[in-house]
Structure formats: C-alpha cells, structure tokens
C-alpha positions in Angstrom: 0.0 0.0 0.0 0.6 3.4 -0.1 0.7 5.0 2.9 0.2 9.3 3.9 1.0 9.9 7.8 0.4 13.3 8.1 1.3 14.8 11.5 1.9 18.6 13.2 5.2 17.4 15.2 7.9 15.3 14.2 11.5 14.4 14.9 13.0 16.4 16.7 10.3 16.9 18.8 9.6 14.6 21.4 6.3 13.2 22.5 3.8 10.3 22.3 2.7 11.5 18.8 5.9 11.5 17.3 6.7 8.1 18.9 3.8 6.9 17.4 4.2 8.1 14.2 8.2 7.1 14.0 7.3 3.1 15.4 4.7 3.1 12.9 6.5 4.5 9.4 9.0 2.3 10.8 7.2 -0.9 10.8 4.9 -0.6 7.9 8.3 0.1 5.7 9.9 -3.3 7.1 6.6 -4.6 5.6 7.3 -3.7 2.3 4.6 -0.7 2.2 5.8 2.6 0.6 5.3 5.4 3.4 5.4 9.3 3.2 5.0 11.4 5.9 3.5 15.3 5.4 4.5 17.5 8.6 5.8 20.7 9.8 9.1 22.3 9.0 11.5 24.1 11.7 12.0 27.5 10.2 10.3 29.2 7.2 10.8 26.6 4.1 9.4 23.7 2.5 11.4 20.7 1.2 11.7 16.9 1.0 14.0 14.5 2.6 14.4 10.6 2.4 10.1 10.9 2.2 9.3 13.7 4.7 7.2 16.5 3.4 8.2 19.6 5.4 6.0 22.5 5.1 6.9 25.7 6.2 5.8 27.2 9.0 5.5 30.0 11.9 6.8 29.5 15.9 4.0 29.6 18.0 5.7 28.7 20.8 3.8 31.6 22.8 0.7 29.3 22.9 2.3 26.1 23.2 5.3 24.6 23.3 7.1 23.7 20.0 3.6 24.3 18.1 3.6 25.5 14.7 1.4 27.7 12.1 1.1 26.7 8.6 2.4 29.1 6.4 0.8 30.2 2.5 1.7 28.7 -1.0 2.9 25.5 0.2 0.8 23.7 -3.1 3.5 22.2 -4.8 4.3 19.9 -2.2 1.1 19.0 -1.4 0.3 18.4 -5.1 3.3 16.3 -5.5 1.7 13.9 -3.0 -2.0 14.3 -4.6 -0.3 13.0 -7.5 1.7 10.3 -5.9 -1.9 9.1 -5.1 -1.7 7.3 -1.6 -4.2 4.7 -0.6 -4.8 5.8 1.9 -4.1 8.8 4.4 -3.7 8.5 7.9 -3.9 11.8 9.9 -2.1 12.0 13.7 -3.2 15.8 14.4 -6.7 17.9 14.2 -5.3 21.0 13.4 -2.2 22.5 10.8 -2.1 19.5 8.6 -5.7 17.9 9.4 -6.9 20.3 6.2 -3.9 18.5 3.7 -4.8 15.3 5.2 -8.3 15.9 4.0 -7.9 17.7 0.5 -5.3 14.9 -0.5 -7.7 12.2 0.7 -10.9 14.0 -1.5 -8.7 14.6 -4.7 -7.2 11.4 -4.5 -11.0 9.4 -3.4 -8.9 7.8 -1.1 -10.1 6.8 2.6 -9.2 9.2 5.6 -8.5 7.8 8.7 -7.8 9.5 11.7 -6.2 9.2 15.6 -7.1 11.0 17.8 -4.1 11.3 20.3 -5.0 13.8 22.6 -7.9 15.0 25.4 -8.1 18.6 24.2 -10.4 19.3 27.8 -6.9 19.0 30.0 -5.0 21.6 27.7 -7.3 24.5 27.5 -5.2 25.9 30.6 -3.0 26.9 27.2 -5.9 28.9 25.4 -4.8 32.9 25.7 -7.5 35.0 27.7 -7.1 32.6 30.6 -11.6 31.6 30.4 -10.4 28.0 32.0 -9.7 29.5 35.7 -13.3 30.5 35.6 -15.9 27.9 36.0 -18.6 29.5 33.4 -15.3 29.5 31.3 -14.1 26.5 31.4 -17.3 25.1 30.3 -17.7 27.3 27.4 -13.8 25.8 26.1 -14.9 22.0 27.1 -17.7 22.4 24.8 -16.1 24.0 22.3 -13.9 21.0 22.4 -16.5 18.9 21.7 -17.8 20.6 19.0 -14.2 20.9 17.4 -13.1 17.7 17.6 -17.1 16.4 16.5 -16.7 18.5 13.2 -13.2 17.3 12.6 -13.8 13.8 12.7 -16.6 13.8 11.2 -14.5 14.3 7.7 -12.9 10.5 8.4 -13.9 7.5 7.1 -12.4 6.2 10.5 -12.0 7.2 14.1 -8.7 5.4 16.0 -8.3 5.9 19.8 -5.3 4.2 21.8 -7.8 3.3 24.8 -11.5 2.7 25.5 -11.3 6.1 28.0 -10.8 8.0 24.8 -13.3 6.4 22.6 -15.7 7.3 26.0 -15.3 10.8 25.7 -15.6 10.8 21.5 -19.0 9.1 22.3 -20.0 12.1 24.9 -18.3 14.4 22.0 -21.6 12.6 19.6 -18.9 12.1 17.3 -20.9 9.4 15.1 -17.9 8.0 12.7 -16.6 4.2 13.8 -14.2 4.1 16.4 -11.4 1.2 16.9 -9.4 1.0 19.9 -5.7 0.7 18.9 -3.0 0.9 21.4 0.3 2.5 20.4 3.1 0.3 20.1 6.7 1.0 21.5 10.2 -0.4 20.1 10.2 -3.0 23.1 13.9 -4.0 22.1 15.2 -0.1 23.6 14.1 -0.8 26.8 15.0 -4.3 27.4 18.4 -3.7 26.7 20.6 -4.6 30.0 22.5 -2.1 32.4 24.9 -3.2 34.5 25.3 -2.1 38.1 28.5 -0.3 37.4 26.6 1.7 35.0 24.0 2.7 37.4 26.4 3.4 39.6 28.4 6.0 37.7 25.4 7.1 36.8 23.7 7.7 40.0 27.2 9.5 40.9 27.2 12.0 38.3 23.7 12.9 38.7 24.4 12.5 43.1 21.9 10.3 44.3 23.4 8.3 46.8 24.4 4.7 46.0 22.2 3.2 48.9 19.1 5.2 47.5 16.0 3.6 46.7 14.8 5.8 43.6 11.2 7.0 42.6 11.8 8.1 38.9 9.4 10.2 36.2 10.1 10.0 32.8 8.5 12.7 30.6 7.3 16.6 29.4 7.4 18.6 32.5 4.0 20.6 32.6 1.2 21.8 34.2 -1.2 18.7 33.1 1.4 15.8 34.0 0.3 17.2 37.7 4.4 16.5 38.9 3.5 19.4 41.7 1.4 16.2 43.6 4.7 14.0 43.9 6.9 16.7 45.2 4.2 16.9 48.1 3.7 13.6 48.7 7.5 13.0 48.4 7.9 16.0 51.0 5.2 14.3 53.1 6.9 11.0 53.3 10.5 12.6 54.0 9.0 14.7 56.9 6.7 11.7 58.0 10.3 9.9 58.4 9.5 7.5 55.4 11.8 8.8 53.0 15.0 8.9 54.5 16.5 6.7 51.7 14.8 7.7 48.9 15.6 9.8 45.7 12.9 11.5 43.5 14.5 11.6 39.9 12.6 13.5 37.8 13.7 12.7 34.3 12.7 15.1 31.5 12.1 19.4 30.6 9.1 20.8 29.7 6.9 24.8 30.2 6.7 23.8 34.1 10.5 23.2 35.2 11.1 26.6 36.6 7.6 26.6 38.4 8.3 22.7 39.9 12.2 23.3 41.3 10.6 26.8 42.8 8.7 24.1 44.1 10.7 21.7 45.4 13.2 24.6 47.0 9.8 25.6 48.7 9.1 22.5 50.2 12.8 22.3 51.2 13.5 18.7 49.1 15.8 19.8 46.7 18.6 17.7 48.4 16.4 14.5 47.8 14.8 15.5 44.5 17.1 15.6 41.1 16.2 17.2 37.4 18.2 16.3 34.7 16.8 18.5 32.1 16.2 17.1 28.5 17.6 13.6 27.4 18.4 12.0 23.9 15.4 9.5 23.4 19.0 6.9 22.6 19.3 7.3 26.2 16.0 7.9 28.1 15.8 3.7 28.9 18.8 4.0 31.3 17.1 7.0 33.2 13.9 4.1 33.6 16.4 1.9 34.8 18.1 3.9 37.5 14.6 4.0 39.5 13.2 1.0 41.9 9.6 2.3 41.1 8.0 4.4 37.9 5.8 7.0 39.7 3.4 9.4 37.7 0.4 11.3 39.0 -0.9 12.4 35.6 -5.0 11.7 34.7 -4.4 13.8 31.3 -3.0 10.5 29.2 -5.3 8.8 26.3 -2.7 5.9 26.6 0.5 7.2 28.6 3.3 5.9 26.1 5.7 6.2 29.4 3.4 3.5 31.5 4.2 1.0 28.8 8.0 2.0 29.1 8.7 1.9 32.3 6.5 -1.5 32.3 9.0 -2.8 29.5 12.1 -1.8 31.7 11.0 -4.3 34.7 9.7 -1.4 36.7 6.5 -1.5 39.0 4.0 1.2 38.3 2.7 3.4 41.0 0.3 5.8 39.5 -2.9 7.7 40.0 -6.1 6.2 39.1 -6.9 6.6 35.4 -9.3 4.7 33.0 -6.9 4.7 30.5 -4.9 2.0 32.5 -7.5 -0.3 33.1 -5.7 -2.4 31.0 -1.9 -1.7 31.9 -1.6 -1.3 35.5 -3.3 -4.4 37.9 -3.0 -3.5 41.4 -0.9 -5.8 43.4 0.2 -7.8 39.9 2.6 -5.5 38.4 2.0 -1.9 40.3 -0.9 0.2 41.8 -3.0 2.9 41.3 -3.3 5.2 43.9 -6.2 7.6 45.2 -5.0 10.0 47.4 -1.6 10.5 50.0 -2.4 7.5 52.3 -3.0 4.8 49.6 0.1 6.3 47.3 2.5 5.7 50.9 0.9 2.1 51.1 1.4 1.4 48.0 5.3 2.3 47.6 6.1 0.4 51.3 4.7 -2.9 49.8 6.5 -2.4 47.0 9.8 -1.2 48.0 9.7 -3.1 52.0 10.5 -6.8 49.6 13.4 -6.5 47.0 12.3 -9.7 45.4 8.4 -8.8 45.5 9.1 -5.7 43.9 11.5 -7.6 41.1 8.7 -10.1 40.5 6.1 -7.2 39.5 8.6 -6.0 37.7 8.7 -9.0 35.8 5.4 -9.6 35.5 5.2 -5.6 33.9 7.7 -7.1 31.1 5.3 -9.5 30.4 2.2 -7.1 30.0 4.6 -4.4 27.8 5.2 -7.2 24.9 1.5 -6.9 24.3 1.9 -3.3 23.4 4.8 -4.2 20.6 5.0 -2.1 17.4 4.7 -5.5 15.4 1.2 -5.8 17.2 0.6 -2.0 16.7 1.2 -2.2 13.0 -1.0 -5.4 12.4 -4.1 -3.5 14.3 -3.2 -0.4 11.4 -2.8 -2.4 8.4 -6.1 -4.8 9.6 -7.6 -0.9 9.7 -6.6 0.2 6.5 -7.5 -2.6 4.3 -10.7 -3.1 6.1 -11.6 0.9 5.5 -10.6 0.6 1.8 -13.0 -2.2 1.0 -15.8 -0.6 2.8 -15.0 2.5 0.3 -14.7 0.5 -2.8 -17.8 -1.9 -1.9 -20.1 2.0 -1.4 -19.0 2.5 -5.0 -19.9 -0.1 -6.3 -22.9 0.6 -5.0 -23.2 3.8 -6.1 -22.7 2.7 -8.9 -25.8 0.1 -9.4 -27.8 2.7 -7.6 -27.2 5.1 -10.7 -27.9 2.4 -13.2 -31.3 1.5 -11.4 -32.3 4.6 -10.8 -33.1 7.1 -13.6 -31.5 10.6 -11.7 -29.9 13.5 -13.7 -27.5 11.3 -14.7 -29.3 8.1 -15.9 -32.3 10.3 -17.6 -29.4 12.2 -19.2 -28.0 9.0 -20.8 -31.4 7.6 -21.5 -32.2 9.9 -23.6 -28.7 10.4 -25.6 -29.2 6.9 -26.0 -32.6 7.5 -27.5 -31.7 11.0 -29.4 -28.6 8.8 -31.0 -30.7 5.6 -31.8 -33.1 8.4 -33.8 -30.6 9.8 -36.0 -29.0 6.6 -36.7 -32.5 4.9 -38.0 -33.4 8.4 -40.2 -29.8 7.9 -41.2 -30.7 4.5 -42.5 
C-alpha cells in the first residue's frame, strides 16, 4: 500500500505523537509498504527529505510549546503527494495539517483515517484569555472542544483511539464515525536492553543520588497537566513523616513547568532529595527508567500514557494515580498500583519497596504485559484498519454505482435519452 502519515510534530520533537508516528513509518516500511509522511518544518521553508514533506511554518511557541502555524503557498508539495496518489491517508493531528490530510484524501477518493491522540479538555489551561480559571469558562472551552473535535472527525472515514477512556469521551463528544481501539506500540527492544550495576552506579554519581538510595523516577514533558507538583508533596510528606529517608525522586525530563516545579521543590525544602536532569536524547532515556526501583506518575491527562508502557518494559512497578486509560496496563498488586490520594500512594510504595524480590517479580510480571503493546502488534491492528476501511469505500462505489444504473436521476435520464436521441438519428440515417 501506499501510505500518507500526516502529522503537526515530528523528529525532533519529542512526544507520544511522534513516537507513534516514527514506530509506525517504521514498521509498515519493514513490511514492504511505501510510506510518506507530510509535517511541519523548523523555520520558514518547505522541502523533502528521504520521504518527509516539510511544510513551512510560523513558531508559536507563545501558545504552546514547540507548536507551529502553517504558512501560505505550500501547493507544490502538497500536489506532488495528490499525484503520488496514496491509498490511503492517515492523519495524527486535528489541526495545521488535518486540512492536507483531508484535500489529499478527497482529490485522490482515497479513505481518511484518523487518531485521535490527545484529550483537548486537559490543555485548555493553554488557550490565551485565561476563560479556563473561571468555572462559566471552562465550560464554554470544554464544549467547544466537543464541538471541534465532532466537526473534525466527522470528515474520516475512520476514528482510531489508543484506549476505550478515549473512545468514552468521543461518544459524549456525539462524534458518530466508527471508532477502533488501537493501542500505540513501543520499540520494546530499547528498553529491554541490559544495564549493568556499574553503570548505574556511575550514573547515580554523576547525577548524586546516593548509591544506597532507593529511587522514585518520572520520565516525561514537565507541565502543568502531567500534575508533577502532587509528587513533590507527597514526596515531602513522606520525608517529613520519616519515610523517605533513603529515597531519591529523579525527575527525568524538561518541559513549560521546570522553573515553576524546582521553585517548588526549593519551597518544600527537598531539593537535596529530588534531582532534574533536564532534557535527554530518546537513545538514552531507557537508562534513566532503569536507575529508578519504582515508575511513579500522577498524571490523569493521558489517552494511553506511552511512558506507563515503558517503564512497564524496563521491569519497573508502576505506581500511579487512578486513570481509566490503565485499566488495561496497571493491575493493582500484579505488576503496580493505582493510587487515590496521599495515604493509599504511601501504602502502596512500602509494599512495594519493603521486599526487593516482590518488587522484582512485578517488575517481571510488567515485562510480560509491555510485549502486548509491541509495534509489530501495533502495525497489524493499522494495516487490519486500512485494508478493512478501503474495501468498505470501494464496496459504497460499487454501489453507487448500481444505484445510478437503477435509478433514472440527472445522470441516468441524461444517458437515456442520448441513448434514445442517438438511436433516432442513426434509424433516419438508414
């Protein structure tokens, strides 16, 4: 097949979009499909390299971090992929190149297919004017969420989600276009990767958390909706409590709210127990899992949480706050917890930590859970999608089709009587 990911972030930007795009160009090329992806340049031009379609763009970095605005006369690329002629086009992003996605699709009679990555309702904190800190305002931006993202999808042939807590929320959106649950898929083989003790070690020294340490560790974009500000008070809690003594919180990862969470952390005087390391190559982001005892992460803003699957695949327990999306990732007691509150996030981490072989054993038993979420499994669920989508397009014209022969419209009346205008002049003829 021919393939169109279209997509508002890419390399180098990292988050769970791009991952998810990258895994899955990836795999579907090892398959032998021919791939093309149409995103957003860096600076002010447009080009093509080894099948990336930059389009140039604005910094709107003022609104969001690393976001983008389309800029004009960027048709010859976009004609150069109308007349490639995909098979299909697979969009990762509502907004600068959902309107590509969607003119290459309709001049090409192509399906559109759509995922839809991200729970717009826990971002709106972004929006300039500041409505969301109001409660009459924050209803007025939730709705016109809804209404977005309804009119937006409703251009797709299909609707993927990664988890049923997504596909929840599209059905209280009344989005009405099919929606398939499909998990992202991670490159399992970067995390299971082995790292000795010595390498921990020096690691742990350079960054100066003490050898004897048990370590808490994050992994992620530091802002406002990963909620980070609830582990620095629970970690200050359990210090001042006298349960943290021995523990390290290593927060791995930069993002908008670093400033605001070291303030933080300086404020809740823990900043001799708490370490940043600022932003890390994605080549080595599987070592930072692997210096921690426990993955902790208080976020409730994930559709999937790419970084729960990570830390899983690393050998990690999982101590996190309660979230739908991990119904199906996190089993309390098997292979982590989900916490609700203070007390039940200090249970939780004693039972874990109090038995090095308990903990090592949910750790295992995380592995185990991570291979389901491969991107071999990730790209059969896509290519099942596609193929499935395409046939349902070509089966409606063919019934088109039969519905125009059967039934005399413009079109049929129109050739009835040419048929019957040419049959005249050929019998006065004779």
């Amino acid at each position: 097949m021919k393939i169109l990911l279209t997509t508002d972030w890419y390399k180098p930007v990292v988050n769970g979009v791009v991952t998810s795009v990258i895994n899955l160009k990836k795999e579907l090329e090892n398959r032998g499909h021919e791939v093309r992806v149409l995103t957003l340049s860096r600076n002010y031009k447009s080009y093509v390299e080894e099948g990336v379609y930059y389009i140039k763009s604005l910094n709107l970095e003022k609104i969001y971090p690393n976001a983008r605005a389309v800029l004009p006369h960027t048709e010859p690329l976009i004609q150069e992929l109308i007349w490639w002629r995909p098979d299909i086009v697979h969009s990762q992003c509502e907004f600068m190149t959902f309107s590509y996605a969607a003119k290459i699709s309709r001049k090409c009679q192509c399906p559109l297919v759509h995922t839809y990555h991200t729970v717009y309702e826990d971002y709106i904190h972004y929006l300039p004017g500041g409505l969301s800190q109001y409660k009459t305002g924050a209803k007025i931006e939730k709705k016109a969420v809804a209404c977005f993202s309804k009119m937006v999808l409703g251009k797709t042939s299909q609707v993927i989600v990664p988890t049923s807590k997504v596909e929840n929320i599209l059905k209280k959106y009344g989005v009405e276009e099919p929606v398939a649950v499909m998990p992202t898929g991670i490159d399992l083989g970067r995390f299971k990767e082995p790292v000795s003790e010595e390498e921990k070690n020096a690691m742990k020294k350079k960054l100066g958390i003490p050898l004897e340490n048990k370590v808490l560790v994050s992994v992620g974009r530091l802002a406002k909706e990963k909620n980070l500000e609830e582990l620095l008070e629970y970690f200050s809690r359990l210090i001042r409590e006298g349960a943290g003594k021995n523990l390290t919180f290593l927060i791995a990862g930069d993002g908008p709210d670093r400033e605001n969470l070291e303030e933080r952390a300086k404020d809740l005087q823990i900043t001799d127990q708490v370490v940043f390391t600022g932003m890390i190559a994605p080549d080595e982001v599987a070592r930072y899992y692997k210096l921690g005892d426990v993955f902790v992460c208080a976020s409730s803003s994930e559709t999937q949480g790419i970084t729960y699957i990570e830390a899983l695949a690393c050998g990690l327990p999982a101590l996190c706050r309660k979230d739908e999306c991990l119904s199906q990732v996190i089993t309390d007691g098997y292979n982590g917890f989900q916490y609700e509150g203070y007390e039940y996030f200090k249970m939780h981490l004693n039972y874990i930590l109090e038995q090095e072989e308990r903990r090592l054993e949910m750790g295992r038993r995380g592995q185990e859970i991570s291979s389901l979420y491969s991107t071999w499994n990730f790209c059969t669920a896509a290519e099942g999608i596609y193929r499935r989508v395409i046939e349902e397009q070509e089966k409606d014209r063919h019934q088109e089709l039969l519905s125009e022969e059967r039934t005399p419209g413009f079109r049929g009346r129109w050739k009835s009587l040419s048929e019957v205008w040419t049959r005249g002049i050929m019998k006065r003829g004779a």
